[in-house]
N, C-alpha and C positions, 0 to 999 in steps of 0.2 A: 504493500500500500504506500511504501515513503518513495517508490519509486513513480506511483504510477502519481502522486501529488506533487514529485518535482518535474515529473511531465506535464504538469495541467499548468503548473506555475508557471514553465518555459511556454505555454500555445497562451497563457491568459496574461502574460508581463505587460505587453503594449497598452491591456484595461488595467494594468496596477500605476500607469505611471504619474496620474492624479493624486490617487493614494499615496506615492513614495513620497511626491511634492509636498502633501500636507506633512507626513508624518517629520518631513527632514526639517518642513519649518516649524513644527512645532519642538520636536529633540532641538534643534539649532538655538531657540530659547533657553529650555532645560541647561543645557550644556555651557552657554553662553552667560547664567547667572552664575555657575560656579565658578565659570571661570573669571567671570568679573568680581566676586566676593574672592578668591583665591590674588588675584593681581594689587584688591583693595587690601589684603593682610596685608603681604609682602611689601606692599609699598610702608604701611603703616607701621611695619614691623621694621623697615631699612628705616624708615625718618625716625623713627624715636634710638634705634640707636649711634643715630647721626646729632640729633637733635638735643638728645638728655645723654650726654656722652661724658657724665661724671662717673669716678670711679665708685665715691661712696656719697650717698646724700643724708643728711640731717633733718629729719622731721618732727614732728611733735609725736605723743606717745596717745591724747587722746584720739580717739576717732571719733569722726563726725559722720554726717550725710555724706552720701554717695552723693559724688559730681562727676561730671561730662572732662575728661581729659583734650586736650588738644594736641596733635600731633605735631603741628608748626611750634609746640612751645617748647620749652626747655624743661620747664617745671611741671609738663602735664603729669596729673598721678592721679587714679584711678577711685582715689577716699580721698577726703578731705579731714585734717588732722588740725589739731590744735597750732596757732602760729605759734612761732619762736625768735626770741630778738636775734636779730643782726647782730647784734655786737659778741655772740657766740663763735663768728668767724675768727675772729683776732684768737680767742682762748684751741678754735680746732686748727689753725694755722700754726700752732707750736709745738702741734703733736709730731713724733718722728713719722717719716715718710709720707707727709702731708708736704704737697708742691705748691699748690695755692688750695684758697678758700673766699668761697665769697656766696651770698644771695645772688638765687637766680631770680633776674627780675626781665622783664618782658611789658614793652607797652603796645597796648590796641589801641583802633583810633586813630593812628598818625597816617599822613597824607603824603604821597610821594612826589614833588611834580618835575616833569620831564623836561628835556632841552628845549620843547616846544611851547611852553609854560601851562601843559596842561595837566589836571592830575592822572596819576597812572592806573587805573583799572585793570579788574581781575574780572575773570567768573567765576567771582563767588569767594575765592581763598583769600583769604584776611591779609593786610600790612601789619608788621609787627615789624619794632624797634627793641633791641637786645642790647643789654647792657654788657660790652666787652673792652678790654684794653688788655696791653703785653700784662701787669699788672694780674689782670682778673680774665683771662684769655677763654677761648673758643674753641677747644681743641680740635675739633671738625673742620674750621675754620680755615683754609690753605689757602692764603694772598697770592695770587698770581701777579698783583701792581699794587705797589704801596704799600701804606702799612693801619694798625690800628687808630681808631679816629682817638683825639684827644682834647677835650673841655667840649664846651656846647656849640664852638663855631662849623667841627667837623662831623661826615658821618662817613661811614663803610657799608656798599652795598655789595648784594651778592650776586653773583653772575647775571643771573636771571634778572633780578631786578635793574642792574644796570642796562645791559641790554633792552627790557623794554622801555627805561627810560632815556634811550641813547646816550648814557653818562660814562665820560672818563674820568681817571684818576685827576684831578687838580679843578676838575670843572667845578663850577658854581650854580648852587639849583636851592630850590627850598622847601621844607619839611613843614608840613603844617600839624602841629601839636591841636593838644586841646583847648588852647589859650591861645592859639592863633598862630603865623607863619613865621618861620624864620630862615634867615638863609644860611649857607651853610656851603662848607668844601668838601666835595670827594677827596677824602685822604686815601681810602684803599681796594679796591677789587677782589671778593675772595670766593671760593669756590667750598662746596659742602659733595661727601660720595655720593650721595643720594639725591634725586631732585627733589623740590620743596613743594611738587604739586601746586604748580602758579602761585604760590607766595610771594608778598613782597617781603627778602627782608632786609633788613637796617642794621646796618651796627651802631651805637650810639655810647657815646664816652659814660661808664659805670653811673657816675655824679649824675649826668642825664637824665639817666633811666632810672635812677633813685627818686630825680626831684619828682617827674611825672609822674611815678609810681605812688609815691606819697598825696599826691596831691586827690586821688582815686581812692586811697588805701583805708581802712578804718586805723590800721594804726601806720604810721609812715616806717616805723623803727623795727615791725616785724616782718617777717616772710612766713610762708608755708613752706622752702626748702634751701639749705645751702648745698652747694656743690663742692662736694671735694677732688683734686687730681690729684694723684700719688706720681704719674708721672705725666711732665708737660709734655710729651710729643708720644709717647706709647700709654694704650689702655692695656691697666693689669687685668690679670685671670682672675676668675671668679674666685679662688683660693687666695688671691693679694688681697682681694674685694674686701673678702671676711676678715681676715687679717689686721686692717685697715681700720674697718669698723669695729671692730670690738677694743683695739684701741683709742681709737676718738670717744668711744662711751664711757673709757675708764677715766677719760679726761674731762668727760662734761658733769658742769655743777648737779647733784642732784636736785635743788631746787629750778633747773633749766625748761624740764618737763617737754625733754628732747632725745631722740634717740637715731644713733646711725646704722642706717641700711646700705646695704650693695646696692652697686649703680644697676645689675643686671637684675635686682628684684624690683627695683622701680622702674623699671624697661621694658621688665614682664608684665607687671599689674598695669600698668599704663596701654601697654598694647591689648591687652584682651580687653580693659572696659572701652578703648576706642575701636577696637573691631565688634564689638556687641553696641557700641552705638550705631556704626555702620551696618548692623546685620539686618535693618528692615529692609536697604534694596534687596539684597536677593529675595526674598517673598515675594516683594511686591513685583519683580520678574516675573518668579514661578507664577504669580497667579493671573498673569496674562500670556502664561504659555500652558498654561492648566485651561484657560477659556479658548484657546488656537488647536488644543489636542482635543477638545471637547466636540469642536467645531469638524475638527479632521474625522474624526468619528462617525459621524452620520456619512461622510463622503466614501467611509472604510464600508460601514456596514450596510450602501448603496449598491457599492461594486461589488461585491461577495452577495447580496441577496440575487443581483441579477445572471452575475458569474454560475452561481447555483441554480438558477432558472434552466438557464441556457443549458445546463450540466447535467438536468436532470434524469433527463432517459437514460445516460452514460452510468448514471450512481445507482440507476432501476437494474440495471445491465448488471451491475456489481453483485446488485442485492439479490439476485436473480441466482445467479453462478455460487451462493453461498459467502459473499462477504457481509460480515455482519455492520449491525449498525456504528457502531464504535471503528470500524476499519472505515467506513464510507468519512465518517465525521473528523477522522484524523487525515486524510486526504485533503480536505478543506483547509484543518488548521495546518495541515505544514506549507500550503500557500502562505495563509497569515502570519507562518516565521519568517520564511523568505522575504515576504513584503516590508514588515518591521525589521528585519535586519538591513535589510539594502536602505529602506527609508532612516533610520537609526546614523548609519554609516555615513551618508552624507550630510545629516544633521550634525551629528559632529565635527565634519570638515566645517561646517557651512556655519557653524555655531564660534568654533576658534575665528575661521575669518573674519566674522562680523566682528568680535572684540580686536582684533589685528585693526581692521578701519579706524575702533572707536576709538583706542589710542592715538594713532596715526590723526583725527578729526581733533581730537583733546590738546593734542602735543600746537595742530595750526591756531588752535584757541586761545592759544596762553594756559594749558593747565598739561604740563608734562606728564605724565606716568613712567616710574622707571621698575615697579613692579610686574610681578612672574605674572604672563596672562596666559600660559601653555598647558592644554586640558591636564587634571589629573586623572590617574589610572579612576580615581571614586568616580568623578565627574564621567564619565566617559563611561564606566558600567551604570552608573545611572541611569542615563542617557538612553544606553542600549536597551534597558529593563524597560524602562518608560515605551517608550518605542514598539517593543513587542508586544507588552502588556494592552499599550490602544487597540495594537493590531490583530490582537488575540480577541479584546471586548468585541472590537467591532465586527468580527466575524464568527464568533460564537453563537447567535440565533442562526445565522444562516447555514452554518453547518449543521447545528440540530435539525432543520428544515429539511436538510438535504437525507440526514440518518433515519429520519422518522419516518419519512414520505411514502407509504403504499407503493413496492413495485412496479403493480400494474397499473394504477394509477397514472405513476412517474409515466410509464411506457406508452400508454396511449396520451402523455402530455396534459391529463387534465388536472393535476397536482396543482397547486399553488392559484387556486380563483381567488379573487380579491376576499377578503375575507371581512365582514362585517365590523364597520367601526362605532358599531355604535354603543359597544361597553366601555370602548377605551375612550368616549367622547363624553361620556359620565364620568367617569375617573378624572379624565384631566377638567371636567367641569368642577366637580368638587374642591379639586385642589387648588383651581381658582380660587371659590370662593370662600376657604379656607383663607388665601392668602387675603384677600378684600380684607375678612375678617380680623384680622390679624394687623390689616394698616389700620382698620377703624381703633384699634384695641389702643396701638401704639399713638393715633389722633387724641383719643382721650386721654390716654397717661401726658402726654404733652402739653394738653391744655388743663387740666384738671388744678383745682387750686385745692386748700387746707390739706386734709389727708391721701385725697389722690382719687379715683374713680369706681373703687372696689371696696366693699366692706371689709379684704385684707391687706393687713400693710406689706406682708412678705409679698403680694402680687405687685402692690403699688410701689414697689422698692426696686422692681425689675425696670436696669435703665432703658430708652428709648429703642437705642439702636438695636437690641437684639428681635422686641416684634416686627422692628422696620426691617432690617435683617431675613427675618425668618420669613415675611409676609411674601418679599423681594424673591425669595430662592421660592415659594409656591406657586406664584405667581410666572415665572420662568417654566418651569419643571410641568405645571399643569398645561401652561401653552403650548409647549412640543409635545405631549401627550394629550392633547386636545385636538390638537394640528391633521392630523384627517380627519375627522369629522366635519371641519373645516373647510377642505377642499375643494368639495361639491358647491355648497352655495359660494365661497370668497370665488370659484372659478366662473360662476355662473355669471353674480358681480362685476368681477374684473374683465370676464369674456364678452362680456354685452356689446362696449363700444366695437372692439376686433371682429365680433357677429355682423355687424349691422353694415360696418365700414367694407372687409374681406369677408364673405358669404359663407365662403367655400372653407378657405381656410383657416378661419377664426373658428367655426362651430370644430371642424377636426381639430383644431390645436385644444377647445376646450375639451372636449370628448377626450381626449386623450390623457390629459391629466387627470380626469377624475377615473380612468381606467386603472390605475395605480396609487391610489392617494396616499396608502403611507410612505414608500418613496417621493412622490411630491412633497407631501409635509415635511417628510427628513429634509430635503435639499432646500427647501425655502429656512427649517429652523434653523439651517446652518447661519445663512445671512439674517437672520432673527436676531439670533444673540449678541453678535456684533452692533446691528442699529440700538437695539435696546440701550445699548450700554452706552453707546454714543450717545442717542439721544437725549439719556437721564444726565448724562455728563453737560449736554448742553443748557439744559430745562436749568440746571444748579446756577452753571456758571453764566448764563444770561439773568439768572435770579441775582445774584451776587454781584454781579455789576447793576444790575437796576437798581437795586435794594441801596447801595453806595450812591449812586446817582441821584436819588432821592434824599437820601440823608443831606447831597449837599444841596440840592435845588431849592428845600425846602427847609432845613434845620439850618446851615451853615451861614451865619450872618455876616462873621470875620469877612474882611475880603481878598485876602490872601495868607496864607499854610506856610510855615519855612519848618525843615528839617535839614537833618544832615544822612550822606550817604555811609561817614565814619561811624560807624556803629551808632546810629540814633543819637550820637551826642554833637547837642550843638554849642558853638566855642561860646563864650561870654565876650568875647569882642563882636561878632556877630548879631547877637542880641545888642549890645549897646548903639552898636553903626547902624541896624533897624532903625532903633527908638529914637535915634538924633536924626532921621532920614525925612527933609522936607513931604508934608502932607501927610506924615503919619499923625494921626490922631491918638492910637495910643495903642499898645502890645500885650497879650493874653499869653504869661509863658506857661506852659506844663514840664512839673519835675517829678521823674521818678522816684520814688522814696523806697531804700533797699531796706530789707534787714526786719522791717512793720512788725507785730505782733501783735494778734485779738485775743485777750481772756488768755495770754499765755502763749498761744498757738499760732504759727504760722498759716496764713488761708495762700495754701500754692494756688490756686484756679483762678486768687486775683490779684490786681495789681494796687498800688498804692501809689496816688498822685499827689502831687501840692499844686494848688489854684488856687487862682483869685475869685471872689464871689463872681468877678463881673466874667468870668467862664462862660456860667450861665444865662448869663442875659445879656452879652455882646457876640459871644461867640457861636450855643448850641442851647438854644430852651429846651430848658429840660421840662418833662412830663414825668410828671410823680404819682404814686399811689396814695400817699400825705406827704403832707409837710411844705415846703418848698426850698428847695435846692440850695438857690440865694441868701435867703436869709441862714438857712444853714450853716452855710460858709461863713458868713458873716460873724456867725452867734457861737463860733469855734464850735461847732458840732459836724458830724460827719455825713456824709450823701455816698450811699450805698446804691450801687447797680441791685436791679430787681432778684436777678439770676446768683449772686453772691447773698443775697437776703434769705430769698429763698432757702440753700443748701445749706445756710446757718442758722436758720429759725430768727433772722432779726427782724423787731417788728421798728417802728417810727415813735422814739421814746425810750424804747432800750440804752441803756448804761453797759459800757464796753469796756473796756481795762486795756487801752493802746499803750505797747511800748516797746523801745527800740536802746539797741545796746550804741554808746557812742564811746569813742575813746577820748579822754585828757588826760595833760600832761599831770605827773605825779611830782607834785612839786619839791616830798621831804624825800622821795627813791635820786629826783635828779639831782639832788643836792650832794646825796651820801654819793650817788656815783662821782658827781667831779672832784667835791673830797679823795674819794679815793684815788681815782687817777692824780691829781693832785701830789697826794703822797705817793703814788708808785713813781712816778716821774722822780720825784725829791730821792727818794731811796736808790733809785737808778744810777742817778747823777751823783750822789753820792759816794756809791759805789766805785763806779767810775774813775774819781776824783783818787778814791782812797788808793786805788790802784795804779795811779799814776796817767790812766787815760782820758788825758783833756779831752782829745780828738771826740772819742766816745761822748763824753760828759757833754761835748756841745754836741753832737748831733742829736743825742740823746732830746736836749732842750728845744731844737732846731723843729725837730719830729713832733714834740708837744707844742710848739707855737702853731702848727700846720694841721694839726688834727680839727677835724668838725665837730664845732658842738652841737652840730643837731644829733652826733651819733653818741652824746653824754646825756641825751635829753629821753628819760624814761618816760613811759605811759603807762595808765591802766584805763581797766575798761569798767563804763559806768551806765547803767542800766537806767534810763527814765520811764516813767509812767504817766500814765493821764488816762482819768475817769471820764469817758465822752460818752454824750449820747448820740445817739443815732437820729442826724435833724430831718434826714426824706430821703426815701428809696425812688429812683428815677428808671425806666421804664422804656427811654430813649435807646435803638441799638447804639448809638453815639457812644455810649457810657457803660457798653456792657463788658461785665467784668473788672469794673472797677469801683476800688473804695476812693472816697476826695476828702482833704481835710484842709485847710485854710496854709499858708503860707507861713503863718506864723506857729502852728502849730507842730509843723514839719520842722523848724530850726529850732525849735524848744525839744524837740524831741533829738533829732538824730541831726551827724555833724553834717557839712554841707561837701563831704565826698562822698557823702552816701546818697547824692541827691543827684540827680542827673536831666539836664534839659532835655527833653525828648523832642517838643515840637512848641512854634510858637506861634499866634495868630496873630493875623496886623488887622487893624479896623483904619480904613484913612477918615480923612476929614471931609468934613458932607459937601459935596459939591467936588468934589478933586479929580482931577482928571485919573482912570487906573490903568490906564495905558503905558502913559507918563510917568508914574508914580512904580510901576512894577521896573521900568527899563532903572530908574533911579535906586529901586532896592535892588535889582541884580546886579549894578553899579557898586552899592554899599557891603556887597558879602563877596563880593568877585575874589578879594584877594584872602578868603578863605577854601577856595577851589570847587570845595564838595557841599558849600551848602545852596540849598534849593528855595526857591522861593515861587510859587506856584498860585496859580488863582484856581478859580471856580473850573474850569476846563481839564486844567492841565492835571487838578488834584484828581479828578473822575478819571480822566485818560490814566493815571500810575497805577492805580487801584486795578483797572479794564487788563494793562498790558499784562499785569503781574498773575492775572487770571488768565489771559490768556496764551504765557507761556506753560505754564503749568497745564492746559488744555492738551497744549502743540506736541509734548511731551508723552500726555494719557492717549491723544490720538493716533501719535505713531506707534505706541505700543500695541493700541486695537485695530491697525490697520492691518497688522498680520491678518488676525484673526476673519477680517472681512474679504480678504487677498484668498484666504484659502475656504472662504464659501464662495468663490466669485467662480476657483479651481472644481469647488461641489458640483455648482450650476451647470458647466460645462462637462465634466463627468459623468452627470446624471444623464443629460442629454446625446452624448455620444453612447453610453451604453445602451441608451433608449433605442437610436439611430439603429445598431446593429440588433439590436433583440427585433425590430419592425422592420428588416431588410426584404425581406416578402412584400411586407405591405408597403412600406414605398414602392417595390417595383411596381406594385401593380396598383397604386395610384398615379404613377407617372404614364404603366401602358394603358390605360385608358384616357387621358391625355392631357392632367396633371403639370403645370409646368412648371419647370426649376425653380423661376419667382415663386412660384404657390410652394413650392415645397420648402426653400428658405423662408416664406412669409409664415408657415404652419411653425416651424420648429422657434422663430425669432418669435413670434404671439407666444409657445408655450413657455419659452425663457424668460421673458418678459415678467407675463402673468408669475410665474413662479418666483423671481426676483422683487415686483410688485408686494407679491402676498408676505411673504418676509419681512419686509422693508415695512412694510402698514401695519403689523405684528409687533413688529419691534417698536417702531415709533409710538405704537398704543402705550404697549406695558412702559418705556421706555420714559415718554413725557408723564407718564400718573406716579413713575419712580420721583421723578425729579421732581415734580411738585410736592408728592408726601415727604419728602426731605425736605424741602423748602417750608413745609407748614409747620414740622414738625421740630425744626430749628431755628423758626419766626424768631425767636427769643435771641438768638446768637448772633442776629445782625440779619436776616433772610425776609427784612420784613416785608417785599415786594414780588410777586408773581409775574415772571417775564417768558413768557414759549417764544422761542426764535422760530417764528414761523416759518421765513425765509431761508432759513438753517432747511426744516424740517422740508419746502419744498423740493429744495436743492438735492437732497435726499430720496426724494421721491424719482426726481429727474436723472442724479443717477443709475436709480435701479433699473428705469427704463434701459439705459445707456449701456449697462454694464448687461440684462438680459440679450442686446440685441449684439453687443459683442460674444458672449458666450456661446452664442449662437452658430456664430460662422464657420469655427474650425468644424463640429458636426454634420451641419448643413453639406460642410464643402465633401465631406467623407459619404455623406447617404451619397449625394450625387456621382459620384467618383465611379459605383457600381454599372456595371453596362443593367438595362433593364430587365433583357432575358437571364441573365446571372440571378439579378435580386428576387425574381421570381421563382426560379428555380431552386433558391438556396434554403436550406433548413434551419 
């Protein structure tokens, strides 16, 4: 039997080779996320030990929250740990075989601009400024021209960054800090083994990167890690490592509440929690190659049902001579090896090369990759598993069809009549309206207020998305299981106009599809699933821009928006060159406030603003459920988002417990430390002295006139509090997810590093020309490079694009998917072509003409690509509205259908029918007549 199934394989290849094409682009996905999760390690895994390339580092002993490491930083580490002062360097720099020591300090934020004077842009990878000199060195760091930058006139870029900034060694250019621009010398060119994944980065003289660091930091005088090198130009072995550090711990104060680790355990924990931050692309891969093999499916289990038709008297023949049914049915499946192997095998080729491009596409982008993208042996058995596995489902009914089938039945051909769909058109009815059931359920948990919409709380406690969810996959699942029963009337429907218009050929192209409807259904549900998903994608994201567009047309009073592109922080010279800017009337800033605590607790879901009362009533009227916003602000009480009120039980009246840790100077600790230094210096020099080393004794004093006192100047940390009420819950999406509390309330609380400008509004003066007045404010921020200053248009248009990249992104991901029902369509139809090779001949010899015969097969593609399409766009728009209602609260407050989207849609299914059409068309016709009459 494995021989007589590699012979049906070898006469049936030419109908497998739609199938090979789905199955390779679906494995091509598969294959293609591991190898894109394997190339993001190895990148991540070279940059952190290019990156954090100390031998041993110093950190605190407690542990805190898990935090998001950074790969571009030096200090990424994977926990967040108690800080420890700086001035521990000096005591671990005296330990034996310690080469330097110092804080690794790291600024975000900073602005690079180029020969051309403009600033230097990435996609997406951050500029960052590293505090480095011969001093406190970079060991990674190999100058190819010049040398270490030195005080704040110089800086040091790295390859990469030079280059896109076309900077050489001695050139003059300027860095825009957070305080605003300054200029500055290329002192030196250096090069890292690893590329930086399109980073900018900066070298900036230690002192630099200390002050900016402070000026951000809660305390200026602490770090989260120092870096130790044992040696300046070789890294030890993980046995120096240990070595290393357990000396440096014998030497740190016990009251330090600090401990040293190996370089290569902070380079291990650093890489796995940034490879688990990176680990949701691959999913979000797989599950658009999970919807492409789902898709490929129906096209498998098309050509095997009709493969099987065609087969049938040959398998009657079998059964006839004593092959049992298990011999007939493995016949089948070792097709379906052969198909998923050969399909499999290209998908892997064809999965490595697409990553080979994306590199190649990444690297012309500005964002290098110098990690492994080369299948693994896993990846690649994956692949193949997958692959078989579809190609197994997808022809397992048909093989049973083939093992089961009567004989004589098979023999005289009447095997396999259409078989009644009208159980399976209950079923998938039900499952419908199950799902309906199920959006209504999640309608009311959404809207429902006090307890929720159910006499139980464990029901009313079940978040949104998972009946949205659940409703979504019933409402799919029952569609293609509904989907012939369907056939008959959407063909009736659809066929109307093509009846009325083509006589002849319309009524046979209808007649024809409803002759097989669950094949029909199959090859339309393939293009189903893909429109669906499109659609709902659209329905969101024309919601989400309307909903934005509304917010400003109608809430947005301000008349012009200023942010910054440097991580949301806007410079305070900025704001000032605003406020002084002819015809400004007056400026609405927002600062974030880090660190907030309610009643003890941190609320992660929201955020913490400082504003002025007149927020509300120059910038965004707020709508409340009580109280009013304004006066709120005014009366130092707080203005709570609805959605934040909600999931903390606050009502309008409530007493809160707000408070936030700041740090001051310690005024009796900085005393005892310059005392002390003080006296170590005096004992020094005395020493010195006693010894007969003048030389010593003065440098000794030379060294203490030149030390910094901000690095004698201790801190501790001080906790405030404040009893506030809660003055009005606003309701506005403007305001969702956020707590507001007065300006003043924000600098009594917490210090003004922990505050951060996010965005500011301009209101001009009544009567002012805004034309005039915007060309003047983008006049007044120009020589900060990156900050924006936007009206009414331009604010909707950022909001629009940013949605619409993120589209361009999910679309070409689902374009496969619709690429390979497009392969279905044409599939379905060529095998149709040859299973009616009799009856086209002998519609063509009675006198039938080629246009009729193309116009018959182009109406049933069509129709068939139609009914898909209008299937999809159903379930598809009612997706994206009950998301849209059902997150009204999250900012969705407007219902927008892109109609125009969805026509276009319409118009290509036409398009894409009357293409799939031709290669078939061209093949019925190809047959001489008496042939196709003649043929069995």
């Amino acid at each position: 039997m494995i021989r007589i199934g590699l012979r049906d394989a070898r006469s049936h290849f030419g109908r497998f080779i739609m199938s090979i094409i789905a199955i390779a682009l679906g494995v091509a996905f598969v294959v293609g996320s591991f190898c894109f999760r394997e190339m993001l390690n190895t990148q991540v895994s070279t940059m952190m030990a290019t990156n954090s390339d100390h031998d041993v580092y110093v950190r605190g002993v407690d542990k805190a929250k898990n935090s998001s490491a950074s790969p571009m930083s030096g200090s990424g580490a994977s926990e967040n740990y108690n800080q420890i002062d700086n001035s521990l360097a000096t005591t671990i720099a005296k330990v034996e075989g310690v080469s330097s020591a110092s804080a690794t300090t790291t600024i975000t934020g900073t602005v690079l601009v180029d020969r051309d004077g403009n600033a230097v842009s990435t996609m997406g990878a951050p500029t960052m400024a590293i505090g480095m000199s011969s001093s406190e060195p970079w060991r990674s760091a190999h100058f190819t021209a010049g040398s270490y930058p030195k005080g704040e006139n110089e800086i040091a870029l790295h390859q990469f960054a030079a280059d896109k900034a076309k900077l050489k060694v001695g050139d003059t250019t300027t860095i825009v800090y957070e305080d605003g621009p300054k200029k500055v010398t290329v002192s030196g060119i250096f090069t890292t083994q690893t590329s930086q994944a399109g980073a900018i980065i900066i070298g900036v003289d230690p002192s630099v990167a200390s002050y900016y660091y402070g000026k951000t930091a809660a305390d200026p005088n602490t770090s989260s890690l120092i870096g130790v090198y044992g040696n300046a130009s070789t890294p030890l072995s993980n046995q120096a490592q240990q070595q290393l550090a357990d000396r440096i711990n014998k030497a740190l104060p016990a009251s330090s509440r600090a401990h040293a680790v190996t370089g290569d355990e902070i380079r291990a924990d650093s890489t796995k929690s940034i490879q688990d931050a990176l680990g949701f692309i691959q999913p979000l891969i797989l599950i658009f190659a999970i919807i492409a093999l789902f898709v490929g499916s129906f096209i498998i289990a098309n050509t095997f049902a009709m493969i099987v038709r065609e087969s049938m008297r040959g398998y009657a023949l079998l059964r006839s001579v004593g092959a049992s049914p298990r011999q007939v049915f493995s016949t089948v499946i070792i097709q379906a090896v052969i198909l998923g192997l050969v399909g499999s095998v290209f998908g892997i080729g064809l999965g490595w090369g697409i990553i080979k491009l994306i590199v190649v596409g990444l690297a012309q982008i500005g964002t290098p990759l110098s990690g492994q993208s080369t299948p693994t042996p896993s990846g690649m058995a994956i692949g193949l598993a997958v692959g078989l596995i579809v190609s197994l489902l997808g022809a397992a009914i048909p093989a049973r069809d083939a093992a089961l089938a009567p004989p004589i039945q098979a023999m005289n051909e009447t095997v396999n009549p259409e078989k009644s769909v009208t159980r399976r058109g209950i079923i998938g009815a039900v499952m419908c309206a199950l799902g309906l059931a199920s959006w209504a359920f999640t309608q009311a948990l959404a809207t429902a207020g006090g307890n929720g919409p159910t006499p139980w709380k464990g029901v009313n406690d079940i978040a949104t998305g998972f009946p949205l969810g659940f409703g979504a996959a019933l409402l799919v699942i029952g569609a293609i299981v509904l989907g012939p029963a369907l056939v008959r009337p959407a063909g009736s429907a659809l066929g109307w106009l093509p009846s009325h218009i083509f006589r002849v050929t319309g009524k046979l192209a209808t007649r024809n599809l409803s002759r097989s409807m669950r094949r029909t259904a199959n090859t339309a549900a393939a293009l189903f699933v893909g429109v669906a998903i499109v659609s709902c994608l659209g329905v969101v994201a024309a919601s989400a821009k309307a909903s934005v567009a509304d917010i400003v047309d109608t809430g947005l009073k301000a008349d012009f928006v200023v942010s910054s592109a440097s991580y949301g922080r806007l410079p305070q010279g900025a704001i000032d060159a605003i406020g002084k800017t002819s015809g400004v009337k007056s400026t609405v800033e927002n600062r974030m406030v880090m660190g907030v605590k309610y009643n003890g607790k941190a609320v992660d879901s929201a955020m913490t603003t400082a504003t002025p009362a007149a927020m509300f009533s120059e910038v965004f009227a707020a709508t409340t459920t009580g109280g009013s916003a304004e006066q709120a602000i005014a009366a130092g009480e707080l203005v709570v988002a609805k959605n934040i009120a909600n999931d903390n039980n606050w009502k309008v009246g409530d007493t809160i417990t707000v408070s936030a840790t700041s740090t001051v100077i310690d005024e009796e600790a900085t005393k005892q430390a310059q005392a002390g230094y003080q006296t170590q210096v005096q004992a020094e020099v005395q020493q010195r002295m006693a010894a007969g080393d003048k030389a010593g004794a003065q440098q000794a004093m030379n060294e203490a006139k030149n030390v910094d006192p901000a690095t004698l100047v201790k801190t501790k940390s001080v906790t405030k509090e404040q009893p506030v009420k809660v003055g009005a819950i606003v309701t506005n999406s403007a305001y969702a997810g956020g707590i507001y509390m007065s300006d003043t309330m924000a600098d009594d609380l917490s210090d003004s590093q922990m505050q951060i400008a996010r965005n500011l509004f301009v209101i001009a003066k009544p009567g002012e020309d805004l034309t005039a007045l915007h060309e003047r404010l983008l006049k007044a921020v120009k020589p900060y490079y990156v900050v924006t200053v936007m009206d009414h248009d331009e604010y909707k248009s950022t909001t629009s694009s940013m949605v619409n990249q993120i589209l361009v992104i999910l679309y070409a991901l689902l374009a496969l998917s619709i690429i390979i029902a497009i392969f279905g369509i044409v599939n379905t139809l060529a095998l149709s072509v040859s299973e009616r090779t009799r009856e086209i001949g002998l519609l063509r010899a009675i006198g039938t003409s080629r246009g009729q015969v193309r116009g018959m097969l182009a109406i049933e593609a069509v129709i068939i690509s139609v009914f898909g399409t209008l299937l999809g766009l159903l379930i598809g728009t009612g997706a994206g509205a009950m998301i849209r209602s059902v997150y009204k609260s999250s900012g969705l407050e407007k219902l927008s259908i892109p109609w125009s989207q969805l026509v276009i849609f319409l118009v290509l299914a036409v398009v894409v029918g009357l293409i799939a059409s031709v290669s078939p068309a061209s093949r019925a016709l190809k047959k001489p007549v008496l042939d196709a009459v003649s043929s069995e």
